[in-house]
SERO-4910 file (N, C-alpha, C, O; in steps of 0.05 Angstrom, whole numbers):
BEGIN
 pado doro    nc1    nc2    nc3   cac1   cac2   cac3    cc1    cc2    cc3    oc1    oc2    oc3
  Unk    A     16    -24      0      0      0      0     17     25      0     12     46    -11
  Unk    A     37     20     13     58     49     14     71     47     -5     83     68     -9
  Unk    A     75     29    -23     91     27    -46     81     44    -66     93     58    -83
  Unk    A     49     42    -60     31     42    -86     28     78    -82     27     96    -99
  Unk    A     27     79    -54     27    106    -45     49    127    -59     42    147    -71
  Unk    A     82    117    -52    103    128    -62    101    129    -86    108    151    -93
  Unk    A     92    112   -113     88    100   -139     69    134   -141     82    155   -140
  Unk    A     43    134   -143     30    162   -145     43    186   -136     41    208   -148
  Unk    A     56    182   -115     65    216   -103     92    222   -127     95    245   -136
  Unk    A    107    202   -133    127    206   -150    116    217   -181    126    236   -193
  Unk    A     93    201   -192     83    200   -214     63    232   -218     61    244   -239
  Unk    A     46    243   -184     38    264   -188     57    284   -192     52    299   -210
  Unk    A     80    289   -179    104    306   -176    119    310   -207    127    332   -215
  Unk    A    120    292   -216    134    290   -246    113    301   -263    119    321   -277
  Unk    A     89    292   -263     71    302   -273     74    335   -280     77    350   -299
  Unk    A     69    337   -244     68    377   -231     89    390   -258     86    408   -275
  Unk    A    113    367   -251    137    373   -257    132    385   -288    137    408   -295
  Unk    A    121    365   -303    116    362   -334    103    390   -336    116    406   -349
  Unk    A     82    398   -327     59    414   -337     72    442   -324     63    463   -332
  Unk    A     91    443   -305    102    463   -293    123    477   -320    125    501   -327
  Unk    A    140    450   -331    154    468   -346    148    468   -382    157    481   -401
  Unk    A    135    454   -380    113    463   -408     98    489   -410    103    505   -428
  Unk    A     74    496   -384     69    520   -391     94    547   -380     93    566   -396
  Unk    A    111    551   -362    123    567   -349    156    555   -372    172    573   -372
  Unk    A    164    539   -384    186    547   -403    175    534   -429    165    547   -447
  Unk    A    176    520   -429    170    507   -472    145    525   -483    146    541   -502
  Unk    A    125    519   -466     94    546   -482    106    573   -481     99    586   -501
  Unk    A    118    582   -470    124    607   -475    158    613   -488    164    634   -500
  Unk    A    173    596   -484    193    594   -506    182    597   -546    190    613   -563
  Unk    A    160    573   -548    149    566   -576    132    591   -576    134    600   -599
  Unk    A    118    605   -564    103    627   -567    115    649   -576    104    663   -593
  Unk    A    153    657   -560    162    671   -572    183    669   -600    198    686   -609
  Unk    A    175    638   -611    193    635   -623    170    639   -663    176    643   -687
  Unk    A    146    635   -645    126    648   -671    121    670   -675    109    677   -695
  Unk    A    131    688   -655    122    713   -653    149    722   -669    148    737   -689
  Unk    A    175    713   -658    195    728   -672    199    719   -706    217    729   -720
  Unk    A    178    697   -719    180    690   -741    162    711   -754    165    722   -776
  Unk    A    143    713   -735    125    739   -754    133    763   -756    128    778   -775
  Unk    A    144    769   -739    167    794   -740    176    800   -760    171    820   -774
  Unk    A    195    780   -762    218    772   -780    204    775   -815    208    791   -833
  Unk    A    183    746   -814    169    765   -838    165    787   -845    177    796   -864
  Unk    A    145    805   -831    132    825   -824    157    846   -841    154    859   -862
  Unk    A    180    844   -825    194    864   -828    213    850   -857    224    870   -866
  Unk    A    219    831   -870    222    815   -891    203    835   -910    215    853   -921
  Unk    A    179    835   -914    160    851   -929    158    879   -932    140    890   -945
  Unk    A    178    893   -918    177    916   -918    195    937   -925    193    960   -933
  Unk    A    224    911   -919    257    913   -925    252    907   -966    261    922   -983
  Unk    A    238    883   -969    237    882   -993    231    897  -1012    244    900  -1033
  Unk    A    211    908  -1005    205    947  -1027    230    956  -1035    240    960  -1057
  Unk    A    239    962  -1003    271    974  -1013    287    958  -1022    308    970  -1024
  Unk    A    289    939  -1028    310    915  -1039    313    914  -1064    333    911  -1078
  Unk    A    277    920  -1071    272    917  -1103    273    945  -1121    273    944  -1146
  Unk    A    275    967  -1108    285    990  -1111    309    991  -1111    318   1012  -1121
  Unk    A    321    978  -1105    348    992  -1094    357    965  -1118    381    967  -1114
  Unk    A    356    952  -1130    364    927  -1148    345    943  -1175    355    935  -1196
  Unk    A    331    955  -1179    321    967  -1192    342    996  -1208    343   1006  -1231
  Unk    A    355   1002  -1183    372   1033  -1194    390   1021  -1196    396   1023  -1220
  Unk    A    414    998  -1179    432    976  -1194    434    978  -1219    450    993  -1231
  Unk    A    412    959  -1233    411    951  -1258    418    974  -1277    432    972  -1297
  Unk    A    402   1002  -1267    404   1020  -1287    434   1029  -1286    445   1041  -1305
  Unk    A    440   1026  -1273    477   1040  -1261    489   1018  -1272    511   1025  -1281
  Unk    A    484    990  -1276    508    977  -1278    508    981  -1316    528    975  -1328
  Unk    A    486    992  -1327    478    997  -1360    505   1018  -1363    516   1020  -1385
  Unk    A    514   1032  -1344    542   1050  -1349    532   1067  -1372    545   1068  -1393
  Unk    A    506   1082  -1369    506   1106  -1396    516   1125  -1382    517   1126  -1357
  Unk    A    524   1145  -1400    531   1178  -1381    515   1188  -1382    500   1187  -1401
  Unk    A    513   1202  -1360    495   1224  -1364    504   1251  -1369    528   1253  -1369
  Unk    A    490   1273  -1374    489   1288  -1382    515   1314  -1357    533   1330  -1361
  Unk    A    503   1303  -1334    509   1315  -1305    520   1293  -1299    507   1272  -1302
  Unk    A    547   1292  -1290    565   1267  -1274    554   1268  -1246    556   1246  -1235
  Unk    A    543   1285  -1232    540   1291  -1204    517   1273  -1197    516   1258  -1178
  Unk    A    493   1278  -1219    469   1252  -1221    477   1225  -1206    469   1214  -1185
  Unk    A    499   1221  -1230    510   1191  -1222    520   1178  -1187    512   1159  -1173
  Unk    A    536   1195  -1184    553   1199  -1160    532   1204  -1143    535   1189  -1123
  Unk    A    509   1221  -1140    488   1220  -1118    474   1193  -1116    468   1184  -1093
  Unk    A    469   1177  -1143    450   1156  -1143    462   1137  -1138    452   1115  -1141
  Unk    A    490   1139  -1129    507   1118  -1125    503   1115  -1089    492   1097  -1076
  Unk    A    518   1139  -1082    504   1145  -1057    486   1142  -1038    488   1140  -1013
  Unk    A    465   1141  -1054    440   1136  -1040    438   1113  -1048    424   1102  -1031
  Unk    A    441   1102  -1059    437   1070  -1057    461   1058  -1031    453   1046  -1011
  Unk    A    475   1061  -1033    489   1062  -1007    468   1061   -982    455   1045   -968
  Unk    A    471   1086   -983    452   1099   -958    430   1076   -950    428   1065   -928
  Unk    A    412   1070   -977    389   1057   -973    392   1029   -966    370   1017   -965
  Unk    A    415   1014   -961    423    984   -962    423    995   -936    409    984   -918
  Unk    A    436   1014   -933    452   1017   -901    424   1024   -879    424   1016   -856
  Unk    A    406   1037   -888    378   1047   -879    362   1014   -869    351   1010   -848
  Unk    A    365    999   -885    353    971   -879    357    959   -856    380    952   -852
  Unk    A    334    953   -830    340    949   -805    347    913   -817    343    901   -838
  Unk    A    357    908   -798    385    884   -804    357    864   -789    337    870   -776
  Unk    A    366    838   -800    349    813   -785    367    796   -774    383    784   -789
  Unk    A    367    790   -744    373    775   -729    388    751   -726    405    764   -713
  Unk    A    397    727   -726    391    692   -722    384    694   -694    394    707   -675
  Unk    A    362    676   -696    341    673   -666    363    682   -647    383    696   -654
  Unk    A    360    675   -623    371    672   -597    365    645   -592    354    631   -609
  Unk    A    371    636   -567    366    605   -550    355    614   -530    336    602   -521
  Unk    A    364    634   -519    340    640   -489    316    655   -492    322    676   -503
  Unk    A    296    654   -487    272    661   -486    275    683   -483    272    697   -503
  Unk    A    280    693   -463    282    722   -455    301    736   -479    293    757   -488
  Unk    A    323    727   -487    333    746   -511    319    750   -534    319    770   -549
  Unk    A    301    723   -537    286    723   -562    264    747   -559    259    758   -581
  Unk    A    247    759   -531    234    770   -519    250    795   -535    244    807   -555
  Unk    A    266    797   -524    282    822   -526    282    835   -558    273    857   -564
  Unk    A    294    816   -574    294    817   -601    267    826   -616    268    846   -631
  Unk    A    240    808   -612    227    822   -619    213    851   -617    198    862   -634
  Unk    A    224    862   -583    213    884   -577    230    901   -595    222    923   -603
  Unk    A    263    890   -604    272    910   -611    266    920   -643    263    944   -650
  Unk    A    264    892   -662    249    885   -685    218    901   -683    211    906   -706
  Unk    A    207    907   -672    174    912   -670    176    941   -663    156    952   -654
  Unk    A    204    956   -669    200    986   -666    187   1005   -687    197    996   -708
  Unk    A    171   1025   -694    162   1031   -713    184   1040   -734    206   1049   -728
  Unk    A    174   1036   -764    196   1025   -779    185   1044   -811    167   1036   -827
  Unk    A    196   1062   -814    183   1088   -834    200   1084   -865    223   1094   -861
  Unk    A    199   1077   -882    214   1067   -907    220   1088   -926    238   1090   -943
  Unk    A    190   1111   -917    178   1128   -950    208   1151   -944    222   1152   -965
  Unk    A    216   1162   -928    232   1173   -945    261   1160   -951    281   1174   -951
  Unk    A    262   1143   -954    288   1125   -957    278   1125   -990    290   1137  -1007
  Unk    A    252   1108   -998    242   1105  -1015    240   1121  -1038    247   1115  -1061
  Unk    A    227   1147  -1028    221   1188  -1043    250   1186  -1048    256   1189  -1072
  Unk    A    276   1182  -1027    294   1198  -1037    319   1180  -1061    339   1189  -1073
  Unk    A    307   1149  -1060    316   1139  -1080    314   1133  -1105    331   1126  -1121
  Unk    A    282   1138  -1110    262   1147  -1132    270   1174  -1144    269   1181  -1168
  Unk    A    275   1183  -1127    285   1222  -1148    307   1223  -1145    314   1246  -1148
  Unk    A    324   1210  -1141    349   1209  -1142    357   1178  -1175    377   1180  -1190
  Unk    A    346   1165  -1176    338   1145  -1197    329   1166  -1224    340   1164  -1246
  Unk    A    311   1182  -1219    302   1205  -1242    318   1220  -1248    324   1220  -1272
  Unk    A    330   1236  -1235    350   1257  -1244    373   1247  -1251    391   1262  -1258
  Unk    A    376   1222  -1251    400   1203  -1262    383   1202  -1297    387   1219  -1314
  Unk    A    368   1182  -1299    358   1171  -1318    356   1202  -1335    366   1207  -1357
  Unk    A    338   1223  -1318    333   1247  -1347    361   1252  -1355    369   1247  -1378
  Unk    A    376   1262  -1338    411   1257  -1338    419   1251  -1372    428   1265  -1391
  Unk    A    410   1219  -1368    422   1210  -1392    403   1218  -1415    413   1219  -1437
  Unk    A    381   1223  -1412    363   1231  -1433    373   1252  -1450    370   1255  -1474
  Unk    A    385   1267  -1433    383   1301  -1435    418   1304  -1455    428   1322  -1469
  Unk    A    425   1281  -1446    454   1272  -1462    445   1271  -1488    451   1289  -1504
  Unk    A    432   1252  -1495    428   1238  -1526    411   1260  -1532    412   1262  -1556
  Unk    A    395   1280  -1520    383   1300  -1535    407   1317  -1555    400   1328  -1576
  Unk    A    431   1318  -1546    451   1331  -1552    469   1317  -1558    492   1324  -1555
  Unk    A    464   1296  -1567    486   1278  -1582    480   1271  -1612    467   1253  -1622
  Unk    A    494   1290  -1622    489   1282  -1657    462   1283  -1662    455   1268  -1680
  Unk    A    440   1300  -1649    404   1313  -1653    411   1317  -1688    430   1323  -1701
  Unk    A    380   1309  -1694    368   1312  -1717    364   1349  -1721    357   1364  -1703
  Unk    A    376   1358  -1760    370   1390  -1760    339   1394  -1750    333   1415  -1738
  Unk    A    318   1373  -1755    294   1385  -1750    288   1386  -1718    269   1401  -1712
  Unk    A    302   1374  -1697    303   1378  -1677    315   1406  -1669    304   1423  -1657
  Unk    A    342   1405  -1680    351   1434  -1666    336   1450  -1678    331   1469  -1662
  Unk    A    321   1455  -1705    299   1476  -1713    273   1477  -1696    258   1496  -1693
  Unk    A    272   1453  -1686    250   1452  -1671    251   1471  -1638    231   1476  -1624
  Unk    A    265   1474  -1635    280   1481  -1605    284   1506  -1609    274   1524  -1596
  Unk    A    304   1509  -1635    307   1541  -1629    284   1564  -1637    288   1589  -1636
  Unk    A    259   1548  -1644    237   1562  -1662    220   1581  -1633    209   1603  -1634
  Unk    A    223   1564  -1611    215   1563  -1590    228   1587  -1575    213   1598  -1559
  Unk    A    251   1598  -1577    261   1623  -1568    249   1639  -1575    237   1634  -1596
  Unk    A    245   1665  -1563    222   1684  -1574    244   1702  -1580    234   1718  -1596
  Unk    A    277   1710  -1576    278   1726  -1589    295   1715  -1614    310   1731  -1626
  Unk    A    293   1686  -1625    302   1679  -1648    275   1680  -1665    256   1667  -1657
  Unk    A    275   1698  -1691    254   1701  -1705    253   1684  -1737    237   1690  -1755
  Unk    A    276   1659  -1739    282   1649  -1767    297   1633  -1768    320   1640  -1760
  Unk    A    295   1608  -1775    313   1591  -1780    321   1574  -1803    301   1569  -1815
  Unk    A    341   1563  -1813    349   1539  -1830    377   1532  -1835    399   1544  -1835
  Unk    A    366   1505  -1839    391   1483  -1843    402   1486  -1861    389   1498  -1879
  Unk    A    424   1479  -1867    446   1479  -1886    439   1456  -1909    441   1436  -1895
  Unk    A    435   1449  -1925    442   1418  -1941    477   1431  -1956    489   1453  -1954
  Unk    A    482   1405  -1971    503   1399  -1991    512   1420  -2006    534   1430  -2010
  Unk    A    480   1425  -2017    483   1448  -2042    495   1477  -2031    511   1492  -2041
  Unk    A    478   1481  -2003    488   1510  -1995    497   1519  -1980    495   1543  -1974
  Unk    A    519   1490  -1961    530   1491  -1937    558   1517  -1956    570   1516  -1978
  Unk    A    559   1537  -1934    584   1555  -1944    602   1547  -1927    616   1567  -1923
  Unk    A    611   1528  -1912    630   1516  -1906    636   1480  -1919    653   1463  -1913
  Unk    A    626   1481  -1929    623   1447  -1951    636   1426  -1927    651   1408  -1934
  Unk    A    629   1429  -1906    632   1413  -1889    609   1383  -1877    615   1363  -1863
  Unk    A    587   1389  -1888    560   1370  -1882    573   1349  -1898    585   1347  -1919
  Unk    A    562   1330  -1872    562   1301  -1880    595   1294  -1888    595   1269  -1892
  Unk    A    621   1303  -1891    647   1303  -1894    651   1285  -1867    634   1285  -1849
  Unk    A    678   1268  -1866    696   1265  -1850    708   1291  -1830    724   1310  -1835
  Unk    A    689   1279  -1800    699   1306  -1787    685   1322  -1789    684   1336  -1769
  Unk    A    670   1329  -1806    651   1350  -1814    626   1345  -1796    624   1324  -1784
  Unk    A    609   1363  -1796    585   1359  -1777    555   1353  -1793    551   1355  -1817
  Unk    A    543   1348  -1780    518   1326  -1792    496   1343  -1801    479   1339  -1817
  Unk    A    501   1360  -1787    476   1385  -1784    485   1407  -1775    502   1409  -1757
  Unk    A    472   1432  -1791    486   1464  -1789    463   1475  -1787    445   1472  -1803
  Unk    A    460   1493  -1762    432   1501  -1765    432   1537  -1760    429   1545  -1737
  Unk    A    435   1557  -1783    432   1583  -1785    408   1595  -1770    387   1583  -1770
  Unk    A    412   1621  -1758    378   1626  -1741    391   1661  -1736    413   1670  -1729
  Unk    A    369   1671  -1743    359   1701  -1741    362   1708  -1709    356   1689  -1695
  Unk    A    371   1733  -1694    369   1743  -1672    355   1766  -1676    363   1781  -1694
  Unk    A    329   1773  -1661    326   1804  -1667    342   1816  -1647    337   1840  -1648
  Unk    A    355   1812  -1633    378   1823  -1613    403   1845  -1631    415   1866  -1627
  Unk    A    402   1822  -1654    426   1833  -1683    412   1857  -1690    390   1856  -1701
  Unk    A    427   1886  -1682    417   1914  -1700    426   1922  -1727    411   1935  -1741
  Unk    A    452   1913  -1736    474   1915  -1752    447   1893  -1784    433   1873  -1784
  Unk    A    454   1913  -1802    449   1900  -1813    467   1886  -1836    485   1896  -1849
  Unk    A    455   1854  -1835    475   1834  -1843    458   1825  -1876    434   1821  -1880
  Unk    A    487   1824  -1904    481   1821  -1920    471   1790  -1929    479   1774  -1912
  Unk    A    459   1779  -1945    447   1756  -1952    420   1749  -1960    402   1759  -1947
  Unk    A    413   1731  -1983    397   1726  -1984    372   1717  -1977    350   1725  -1982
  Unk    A    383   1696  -1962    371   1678  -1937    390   1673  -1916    414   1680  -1916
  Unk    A    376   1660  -1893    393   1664  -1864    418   1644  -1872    439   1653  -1864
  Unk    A    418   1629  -1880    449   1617  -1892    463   1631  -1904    487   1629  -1898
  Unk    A    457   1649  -1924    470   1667  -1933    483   1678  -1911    507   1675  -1906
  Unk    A    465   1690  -1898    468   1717  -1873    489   1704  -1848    501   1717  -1832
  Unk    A    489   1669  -1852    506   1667  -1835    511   1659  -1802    494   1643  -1796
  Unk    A    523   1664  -1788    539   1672  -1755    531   1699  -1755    510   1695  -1742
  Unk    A    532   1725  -1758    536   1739  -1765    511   1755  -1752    511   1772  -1734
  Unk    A    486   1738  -1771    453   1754  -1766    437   1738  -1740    413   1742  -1735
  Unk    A    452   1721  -1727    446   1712  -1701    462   1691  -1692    470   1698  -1669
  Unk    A    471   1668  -1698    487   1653  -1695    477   1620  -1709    459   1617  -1725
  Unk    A    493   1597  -1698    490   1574  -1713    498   1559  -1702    519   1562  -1690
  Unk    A    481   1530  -1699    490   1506  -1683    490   1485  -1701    472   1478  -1716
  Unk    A    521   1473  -1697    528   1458  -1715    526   1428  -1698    524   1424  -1674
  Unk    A    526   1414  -1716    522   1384  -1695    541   1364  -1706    540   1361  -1731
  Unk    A    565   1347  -1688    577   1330  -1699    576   1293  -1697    562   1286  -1677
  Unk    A    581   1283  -1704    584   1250  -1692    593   1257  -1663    579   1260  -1643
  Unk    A    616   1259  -1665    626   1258  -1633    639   1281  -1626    642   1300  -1641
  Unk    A    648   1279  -1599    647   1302  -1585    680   1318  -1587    688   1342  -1585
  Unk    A    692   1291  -1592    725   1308  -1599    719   1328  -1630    732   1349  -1634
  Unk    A    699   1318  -1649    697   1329  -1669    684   1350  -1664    683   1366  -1682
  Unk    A    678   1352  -1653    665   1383  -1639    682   1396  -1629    682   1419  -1639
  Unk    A    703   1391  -1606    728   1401  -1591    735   1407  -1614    726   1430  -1618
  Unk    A    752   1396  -1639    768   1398  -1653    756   1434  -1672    766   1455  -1677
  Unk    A    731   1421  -1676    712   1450  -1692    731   1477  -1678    748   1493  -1687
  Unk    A    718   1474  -1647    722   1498  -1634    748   1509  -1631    755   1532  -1629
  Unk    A    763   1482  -1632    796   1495  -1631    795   1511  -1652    794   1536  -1649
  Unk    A    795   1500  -1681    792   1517  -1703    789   1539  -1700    804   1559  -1703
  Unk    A    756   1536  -1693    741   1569  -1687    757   1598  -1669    752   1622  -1673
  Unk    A    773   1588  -1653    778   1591  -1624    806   1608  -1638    810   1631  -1630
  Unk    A    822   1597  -1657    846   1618  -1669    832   1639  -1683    846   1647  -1702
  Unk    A    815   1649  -1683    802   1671  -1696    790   1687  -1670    773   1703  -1676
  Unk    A    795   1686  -1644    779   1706  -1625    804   1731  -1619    828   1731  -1614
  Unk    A    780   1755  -1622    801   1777  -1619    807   1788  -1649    815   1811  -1652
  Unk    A    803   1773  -1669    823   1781  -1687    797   1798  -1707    776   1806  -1697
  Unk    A    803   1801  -1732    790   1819  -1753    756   1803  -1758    733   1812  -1756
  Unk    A    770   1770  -1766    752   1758  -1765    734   1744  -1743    730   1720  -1744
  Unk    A    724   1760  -1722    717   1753  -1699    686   1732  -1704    666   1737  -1717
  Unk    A    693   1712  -1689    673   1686  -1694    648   1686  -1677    629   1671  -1681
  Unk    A    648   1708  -1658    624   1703  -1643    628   1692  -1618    652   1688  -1615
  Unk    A    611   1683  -1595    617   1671  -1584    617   1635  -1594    604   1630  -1614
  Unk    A    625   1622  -1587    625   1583  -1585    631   1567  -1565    653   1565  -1553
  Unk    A    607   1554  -1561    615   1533  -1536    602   1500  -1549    581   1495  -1560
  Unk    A    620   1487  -1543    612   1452  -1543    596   1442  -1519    601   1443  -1495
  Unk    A    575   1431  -1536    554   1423  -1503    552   1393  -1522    548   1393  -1546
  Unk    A    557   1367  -1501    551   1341  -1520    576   1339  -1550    600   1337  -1552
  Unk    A    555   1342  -1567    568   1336  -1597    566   1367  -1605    585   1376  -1618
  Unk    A    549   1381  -1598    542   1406  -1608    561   1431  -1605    572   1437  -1584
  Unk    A    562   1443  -1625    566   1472  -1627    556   1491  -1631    550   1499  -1653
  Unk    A    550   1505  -1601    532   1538  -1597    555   1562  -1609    577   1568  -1599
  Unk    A    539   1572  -1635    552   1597  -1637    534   1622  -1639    512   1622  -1650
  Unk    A    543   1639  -1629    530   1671  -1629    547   1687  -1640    571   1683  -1641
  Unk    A    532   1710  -1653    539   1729  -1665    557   1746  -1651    557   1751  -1627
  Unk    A    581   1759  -1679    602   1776  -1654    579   1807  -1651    580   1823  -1633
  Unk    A    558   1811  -1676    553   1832  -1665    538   1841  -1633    538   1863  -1622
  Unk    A    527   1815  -1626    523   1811  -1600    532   1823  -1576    556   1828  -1581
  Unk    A    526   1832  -1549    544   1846  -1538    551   1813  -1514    532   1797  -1513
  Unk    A    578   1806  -1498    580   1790  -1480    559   1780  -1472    551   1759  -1482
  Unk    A    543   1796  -1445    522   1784  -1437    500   1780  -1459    482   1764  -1454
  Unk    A    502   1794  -1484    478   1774  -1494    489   1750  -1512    474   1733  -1520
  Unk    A    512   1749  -1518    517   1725  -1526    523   1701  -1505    523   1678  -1513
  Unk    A    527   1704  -1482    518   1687  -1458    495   1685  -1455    492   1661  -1454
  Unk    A    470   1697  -1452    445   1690  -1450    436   1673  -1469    429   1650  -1464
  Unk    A    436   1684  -1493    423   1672  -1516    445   1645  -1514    428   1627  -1513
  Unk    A    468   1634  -1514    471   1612  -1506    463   1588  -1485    466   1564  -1489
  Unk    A    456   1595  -1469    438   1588  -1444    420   1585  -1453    413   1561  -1454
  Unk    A    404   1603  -1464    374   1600  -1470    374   1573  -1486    360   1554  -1479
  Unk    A    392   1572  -1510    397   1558  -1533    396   1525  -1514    379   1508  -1514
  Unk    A    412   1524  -1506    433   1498  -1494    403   1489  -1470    396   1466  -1469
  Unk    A    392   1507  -1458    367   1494  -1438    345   1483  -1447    330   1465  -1439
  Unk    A    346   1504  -1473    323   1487  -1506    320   1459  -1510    300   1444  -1512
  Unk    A    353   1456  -1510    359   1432  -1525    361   1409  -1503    363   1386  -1510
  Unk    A    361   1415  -1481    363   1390  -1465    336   1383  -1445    333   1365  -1430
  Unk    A    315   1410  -1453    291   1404  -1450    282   1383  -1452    279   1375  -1475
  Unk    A    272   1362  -1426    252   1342  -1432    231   1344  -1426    221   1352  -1405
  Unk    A    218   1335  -1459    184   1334  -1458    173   1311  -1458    148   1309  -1458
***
């Protein structure tokens, strides 16, 4: 009978024992071990936006076009940095309950993405127009640059050069430029002789010439560039891209700096 007695008191105690550390350690160990999995998702789903953004501006960066602005690049480089680095980090569990406790309170802090997001999205755009704004100015069609400069209000006339009446017989040549595009200033008071604005020249407002590439452009301006100061004064000229902005010498400084500006912001206009 006392056997049978000892036999139960042992078997209730182990019992106690069982259900003591099931609910007070294993149920609440596995409780926090689902909780830190939802977490872990939770915050898995949220890191990912930015993952796929941020593998999104990658791709476009690893395409290596230039852009127009080097500084574009170098910011969007940046911030992709930034935004890897912005990503709250995920854990490997713990073993003790209480750390795991810990972990999720620290995981479960409120967790704000959008401007990580806003500032890698407009930083992705001003890269990409970047390069847009390049090829706008890389070897452009005459009807484009006519199209652009028609749009200045104080250029009142324009036209392209062909074969027959380029006065530099440079179109379409080795080295030569692809497109010559003559245009009226009413800024010009002096009056300039010619039939038509090709006739009339650099002279009656200026002319943007367009090359294959961009040393062939450098090379133009060097040309151009032994003529400043002298009898035959060329106007102003600057190389933007493939292109060559020229203005009239009757022009005064600041307006042959404006009207270049104006010209050059035309052309890299995106619509």
């Amino acid at each position: 009978m006392k056997k049978k007695i000892m036999i139960l008191s042992m078997c209730l105690i182990i019992g106690i024992s069982g259900l003591g550390y099931y609910f007070l350690s294993y149920a609440p160990h596995q409780a926090a071990v689902t909780k830190f999995k939802d977490v872990v998702k939770d915050l898995n789903e949220k890191n990912k936006e930015v993952e796929d953004q941020i593998a999104e501006a990658e791709k476009v960066v690893d395409n290596d076009e230039e852009p127009l602005d080097s500084k574009t690049l170098e910011e969007l480089k940046s911030t992709i940095k930034d935004s890897k680095d912005s990503l709250r980090k995920i854990p490997d569990i713990e073993k003790q309950t209480e750390q795991i406790e810990k972990q999720i309170e620290e995981l479960s802090q409120p967790l704000d993405y959008s401007e990580t997001k806003k500032n890698l999205s407009e930083k992705l755009t001003h890269y990409q127009n970047s390069i847009l704004q390049l090829k706008q100015i890389t070897n452009p069609s005459s009807s484009f640059i006519e199209e652009r400069l028609k749009e200045i209000e104080s250029i009142t006339g324009v036209q392209s050069v062909t074969e027959d009446n380029d006065p530099n017989k440079k179109l379409n040549k080795q080295g030569g430029y692809t497109a010559s595009v003559y245009f009226v200033d009413k800024q010009v008071n002096e009056s300039v002789e010619g039939s038509d604005i090709v006739q009339k020249g650099n002279d009656a407002g200026g002319d943007i010439e367009v090359y294959k590439t961009k040393e062939d452009a450098e090379k133009r301006n060097t040309y151009i560039s032994a003529f400043d100061g002298t009898a035959l004064n060329p106007g102003s000229h600057y190389v933007y891209g493939t292109i060559l902005i020229r203005t009239s010498h009757h022009l005064t400084g600041t307006q042959q700096k404006e009207l270049t500006e104006k010209i050059y912001n035309k052309l890299i206009e995106l619509k």
